[in-house]
N, CA and C atoms as an extended XYZ file, in Angstrom:
243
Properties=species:S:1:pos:R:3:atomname:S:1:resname:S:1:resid:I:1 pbc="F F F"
N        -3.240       -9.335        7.343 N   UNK     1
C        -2.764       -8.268        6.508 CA  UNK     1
C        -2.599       -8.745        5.061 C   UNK     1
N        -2.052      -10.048        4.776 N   UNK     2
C        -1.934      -10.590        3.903 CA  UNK     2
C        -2.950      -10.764        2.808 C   UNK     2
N        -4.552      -10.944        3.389 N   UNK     3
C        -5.853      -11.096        2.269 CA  UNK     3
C        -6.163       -9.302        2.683 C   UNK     3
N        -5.605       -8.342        3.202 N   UNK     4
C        -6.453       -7.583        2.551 CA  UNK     4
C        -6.620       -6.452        1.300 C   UNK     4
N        -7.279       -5.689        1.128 N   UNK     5
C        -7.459       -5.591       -0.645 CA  UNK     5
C        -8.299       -4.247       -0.786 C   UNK     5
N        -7.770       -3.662       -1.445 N   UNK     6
C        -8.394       -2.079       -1.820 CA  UNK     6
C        -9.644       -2.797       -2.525 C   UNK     6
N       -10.430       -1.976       -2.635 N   UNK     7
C       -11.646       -2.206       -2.915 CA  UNK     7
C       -11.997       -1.043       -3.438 C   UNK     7
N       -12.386       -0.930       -4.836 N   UNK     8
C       -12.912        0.383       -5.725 CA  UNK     8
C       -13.933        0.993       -4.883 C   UNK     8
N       -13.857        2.216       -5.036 N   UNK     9
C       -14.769        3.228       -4.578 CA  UNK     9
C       -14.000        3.617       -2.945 C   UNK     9
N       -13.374        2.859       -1.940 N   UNK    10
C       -12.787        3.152       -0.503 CA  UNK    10
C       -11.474        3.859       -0.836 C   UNK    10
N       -11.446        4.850        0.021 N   UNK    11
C       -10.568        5.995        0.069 CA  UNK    11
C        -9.184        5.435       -0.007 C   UNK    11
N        -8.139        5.725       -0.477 N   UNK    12
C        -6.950        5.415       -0.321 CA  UNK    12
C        -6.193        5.541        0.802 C   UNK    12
N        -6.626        6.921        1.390 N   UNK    13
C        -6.115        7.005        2.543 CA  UNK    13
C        -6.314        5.889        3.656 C   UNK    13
N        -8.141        6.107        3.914 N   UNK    14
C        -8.215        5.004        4.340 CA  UNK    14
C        -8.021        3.480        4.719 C   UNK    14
N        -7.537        3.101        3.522 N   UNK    15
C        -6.897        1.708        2.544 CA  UNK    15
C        -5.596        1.631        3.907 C   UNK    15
N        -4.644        3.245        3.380 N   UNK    16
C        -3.462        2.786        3.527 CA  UNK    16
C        -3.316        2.669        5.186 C   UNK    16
N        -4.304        3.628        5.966 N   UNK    17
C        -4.334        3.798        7.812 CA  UNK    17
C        -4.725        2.337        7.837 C   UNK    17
N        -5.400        1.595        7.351 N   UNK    18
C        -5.717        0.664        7.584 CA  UNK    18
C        -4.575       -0.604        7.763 C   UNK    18
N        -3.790       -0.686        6.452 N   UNK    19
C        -3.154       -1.199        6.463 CA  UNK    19
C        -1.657       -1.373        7.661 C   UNK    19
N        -1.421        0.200        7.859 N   UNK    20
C        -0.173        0.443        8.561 CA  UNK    20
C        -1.199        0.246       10.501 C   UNK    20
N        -2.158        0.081       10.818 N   UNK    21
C        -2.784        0.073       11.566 CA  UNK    21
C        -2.408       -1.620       12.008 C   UNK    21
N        -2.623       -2.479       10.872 N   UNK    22
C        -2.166       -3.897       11.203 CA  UNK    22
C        -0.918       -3.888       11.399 C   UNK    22
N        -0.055       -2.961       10.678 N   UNK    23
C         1.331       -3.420       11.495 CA  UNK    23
C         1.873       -2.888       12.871 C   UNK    23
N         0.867       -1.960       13.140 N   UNK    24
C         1.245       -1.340       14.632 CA  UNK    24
C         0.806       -2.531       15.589 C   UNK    24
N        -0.532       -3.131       15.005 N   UNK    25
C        -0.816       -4.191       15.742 CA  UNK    25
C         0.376       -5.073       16.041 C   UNK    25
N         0.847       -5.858       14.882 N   UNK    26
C         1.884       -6.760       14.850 CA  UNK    26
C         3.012       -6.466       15.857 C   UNK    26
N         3.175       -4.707       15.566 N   UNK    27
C         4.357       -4.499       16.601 CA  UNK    27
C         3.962       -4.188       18.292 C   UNK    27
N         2.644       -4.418       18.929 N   UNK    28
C         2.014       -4.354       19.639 CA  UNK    28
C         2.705       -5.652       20.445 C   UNK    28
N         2.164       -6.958       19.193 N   UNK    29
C         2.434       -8.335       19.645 CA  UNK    29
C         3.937       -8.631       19.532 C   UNK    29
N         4.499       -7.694       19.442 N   UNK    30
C         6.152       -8.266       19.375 CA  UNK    30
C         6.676       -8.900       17.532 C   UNK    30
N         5.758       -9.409       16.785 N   UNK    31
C         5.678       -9.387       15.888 CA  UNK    31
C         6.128       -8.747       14.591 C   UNK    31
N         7.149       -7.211       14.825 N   UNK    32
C         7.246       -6.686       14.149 CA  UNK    32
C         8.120       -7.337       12.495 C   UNK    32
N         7.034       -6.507       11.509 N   UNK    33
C         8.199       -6.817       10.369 CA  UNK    33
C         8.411       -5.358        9.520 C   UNK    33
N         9.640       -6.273        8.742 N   UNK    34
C        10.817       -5.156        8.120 CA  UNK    34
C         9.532       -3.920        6.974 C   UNK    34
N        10.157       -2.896        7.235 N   UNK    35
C         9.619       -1.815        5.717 CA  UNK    35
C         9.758       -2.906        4.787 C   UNK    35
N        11.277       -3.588        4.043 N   UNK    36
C        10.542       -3.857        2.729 CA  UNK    36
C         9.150       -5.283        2.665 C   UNK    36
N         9.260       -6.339        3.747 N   UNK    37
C         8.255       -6.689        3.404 CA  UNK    37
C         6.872       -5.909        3.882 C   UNK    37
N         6.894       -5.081        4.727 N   UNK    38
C         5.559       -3.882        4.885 CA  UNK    38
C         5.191       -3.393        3.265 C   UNK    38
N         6.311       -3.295        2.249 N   UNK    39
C         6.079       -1.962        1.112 CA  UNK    39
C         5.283       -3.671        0.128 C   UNK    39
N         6.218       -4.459        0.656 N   UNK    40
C         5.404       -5.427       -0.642 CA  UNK    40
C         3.710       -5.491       -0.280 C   UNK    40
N         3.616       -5.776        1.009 N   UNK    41
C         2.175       -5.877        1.332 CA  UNK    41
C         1.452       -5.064        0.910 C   UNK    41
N         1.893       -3.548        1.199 N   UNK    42
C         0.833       -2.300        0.431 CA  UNK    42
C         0.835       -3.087       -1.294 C   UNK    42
N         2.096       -3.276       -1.790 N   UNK    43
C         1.345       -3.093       -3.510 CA  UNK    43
C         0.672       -4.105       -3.616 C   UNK    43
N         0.902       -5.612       -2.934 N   UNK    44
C        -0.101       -7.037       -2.933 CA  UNK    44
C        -1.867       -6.196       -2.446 C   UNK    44
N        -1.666       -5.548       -1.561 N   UNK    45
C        -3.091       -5.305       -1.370 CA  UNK    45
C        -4.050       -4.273       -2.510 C   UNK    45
N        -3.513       -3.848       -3.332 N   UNK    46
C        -3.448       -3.038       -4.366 CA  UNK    46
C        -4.360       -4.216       -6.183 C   UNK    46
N        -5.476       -3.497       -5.974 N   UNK    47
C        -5.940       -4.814       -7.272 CA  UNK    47
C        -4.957       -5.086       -8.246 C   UNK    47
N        -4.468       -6.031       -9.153 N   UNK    48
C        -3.886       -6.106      -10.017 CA  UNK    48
C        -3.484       -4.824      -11.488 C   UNK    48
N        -4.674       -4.674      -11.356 N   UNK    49
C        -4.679       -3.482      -12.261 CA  UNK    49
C        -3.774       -2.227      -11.732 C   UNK    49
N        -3.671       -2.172      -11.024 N   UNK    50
C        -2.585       -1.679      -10.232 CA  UNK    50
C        -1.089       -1.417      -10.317 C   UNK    50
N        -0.740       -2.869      -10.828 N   UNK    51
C         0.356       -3.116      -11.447 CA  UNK    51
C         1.698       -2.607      -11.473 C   UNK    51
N         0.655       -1.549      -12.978 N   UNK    52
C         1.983       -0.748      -13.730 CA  UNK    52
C         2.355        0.435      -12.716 C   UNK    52
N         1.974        0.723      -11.424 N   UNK    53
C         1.948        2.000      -10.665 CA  UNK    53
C         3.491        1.673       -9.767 C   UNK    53
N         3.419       -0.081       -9.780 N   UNK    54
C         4.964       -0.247       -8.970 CA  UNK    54
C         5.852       -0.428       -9.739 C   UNK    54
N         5.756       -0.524      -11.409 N   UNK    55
C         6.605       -1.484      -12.026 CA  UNK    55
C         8.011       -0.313      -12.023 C   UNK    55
N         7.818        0.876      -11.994 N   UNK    56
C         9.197        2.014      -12.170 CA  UNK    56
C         9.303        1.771      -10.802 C   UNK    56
N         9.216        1.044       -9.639 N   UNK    57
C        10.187        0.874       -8.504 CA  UNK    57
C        11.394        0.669       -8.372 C   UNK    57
N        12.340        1.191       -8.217 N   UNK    58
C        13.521        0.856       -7.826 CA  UNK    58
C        14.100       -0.620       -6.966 C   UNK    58
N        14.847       -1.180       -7.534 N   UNK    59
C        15.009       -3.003       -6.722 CA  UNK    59
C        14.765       -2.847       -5.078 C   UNK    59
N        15.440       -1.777       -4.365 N   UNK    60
C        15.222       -1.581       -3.108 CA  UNK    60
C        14.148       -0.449       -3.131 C   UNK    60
N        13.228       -1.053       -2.437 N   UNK    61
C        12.196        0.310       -2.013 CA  UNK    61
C        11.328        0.291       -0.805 C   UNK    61
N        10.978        1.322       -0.446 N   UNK    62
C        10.145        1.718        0.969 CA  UNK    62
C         9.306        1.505        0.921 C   UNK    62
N         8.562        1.157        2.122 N   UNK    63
C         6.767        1.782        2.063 CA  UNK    63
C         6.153        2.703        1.984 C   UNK    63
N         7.081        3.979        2.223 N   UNK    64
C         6.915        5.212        2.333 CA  UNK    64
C         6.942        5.978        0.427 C   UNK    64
N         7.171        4.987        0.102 N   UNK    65
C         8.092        5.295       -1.587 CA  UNK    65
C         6.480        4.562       -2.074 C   UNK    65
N         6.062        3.362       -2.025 N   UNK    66
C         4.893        2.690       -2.219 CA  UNK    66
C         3.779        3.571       -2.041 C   UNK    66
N         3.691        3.615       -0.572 N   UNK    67
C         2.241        4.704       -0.353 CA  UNK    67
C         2.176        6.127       -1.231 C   UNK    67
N         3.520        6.588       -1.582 N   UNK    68
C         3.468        7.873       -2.513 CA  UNK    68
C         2.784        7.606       -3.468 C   UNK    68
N         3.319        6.327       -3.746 N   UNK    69
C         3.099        6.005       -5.613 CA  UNK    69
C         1.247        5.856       -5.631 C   UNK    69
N         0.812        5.201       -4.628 N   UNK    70
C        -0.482        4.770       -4.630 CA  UNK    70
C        -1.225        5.964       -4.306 C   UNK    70
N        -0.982        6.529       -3.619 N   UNK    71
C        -1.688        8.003       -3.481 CA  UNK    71
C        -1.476        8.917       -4.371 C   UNK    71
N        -0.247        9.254       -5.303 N   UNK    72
C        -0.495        9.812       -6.571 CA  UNK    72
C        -1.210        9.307       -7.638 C   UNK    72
N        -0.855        8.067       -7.636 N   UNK    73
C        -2.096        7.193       -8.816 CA  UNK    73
C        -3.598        7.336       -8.076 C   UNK    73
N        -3.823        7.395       -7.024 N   UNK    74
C        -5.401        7.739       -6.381 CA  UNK    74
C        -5.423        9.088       -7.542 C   UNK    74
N        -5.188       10.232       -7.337 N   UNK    75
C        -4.842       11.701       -6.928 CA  UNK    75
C        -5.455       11.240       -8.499 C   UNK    75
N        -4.283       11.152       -9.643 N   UNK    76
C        -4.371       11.306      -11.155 CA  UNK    76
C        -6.164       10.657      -11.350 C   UNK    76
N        -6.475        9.537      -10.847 N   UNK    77
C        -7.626        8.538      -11.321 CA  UNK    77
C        -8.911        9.330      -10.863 C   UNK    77
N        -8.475       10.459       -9.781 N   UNK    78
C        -9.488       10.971       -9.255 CA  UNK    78
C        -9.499       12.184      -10.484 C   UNK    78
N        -8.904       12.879      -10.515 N   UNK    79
C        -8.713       13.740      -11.175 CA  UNK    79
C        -9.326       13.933      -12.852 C   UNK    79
N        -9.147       12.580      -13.554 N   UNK    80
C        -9.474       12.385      -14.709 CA  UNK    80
C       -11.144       11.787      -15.085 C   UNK    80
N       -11.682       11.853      -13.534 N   UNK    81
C       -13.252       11.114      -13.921 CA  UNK    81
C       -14.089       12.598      -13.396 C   UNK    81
């Protein structure tokens, strides 16, 4: 879960089933981990450029709060090309 990485042009949605797909795995294997390190993983998998989309996060935050942010920044980037 750790190397993986949005990749320009692949759906966000996609991106994000993908991602929450490895942690069902994890919790499959007993493995489970917490929302906030789940929310860091979504923005690490997120290219750098990316960035400024988490920086108005609040000190405590969700994954559920993350995936918004990344799917509205999809939404706007789509919107403007």
């Amino acid at each position: 879960m750790v190397t993986t990485k949005f990749v320009d042009g692949e759906d966000v949605s996609v991106h994000i089933a993908k991602m929450k797909s490895y942690r069902r795995d994890l919790i499959m294997m007993n493995r489970n981990i917490d929302d906030d390190l789940f929310a860091c993983f979504l923005c690490i998998s997120m290219p750098p450029s990316w960035n400024y989309v988490f920086a108005g996060l609040p000190d405590k935050y969700t994954s559920s709060e993350v995936e918004q942010r990344i799917k509205d920044e999809y939404s706007i980037q789509n919107n403007q090309a």
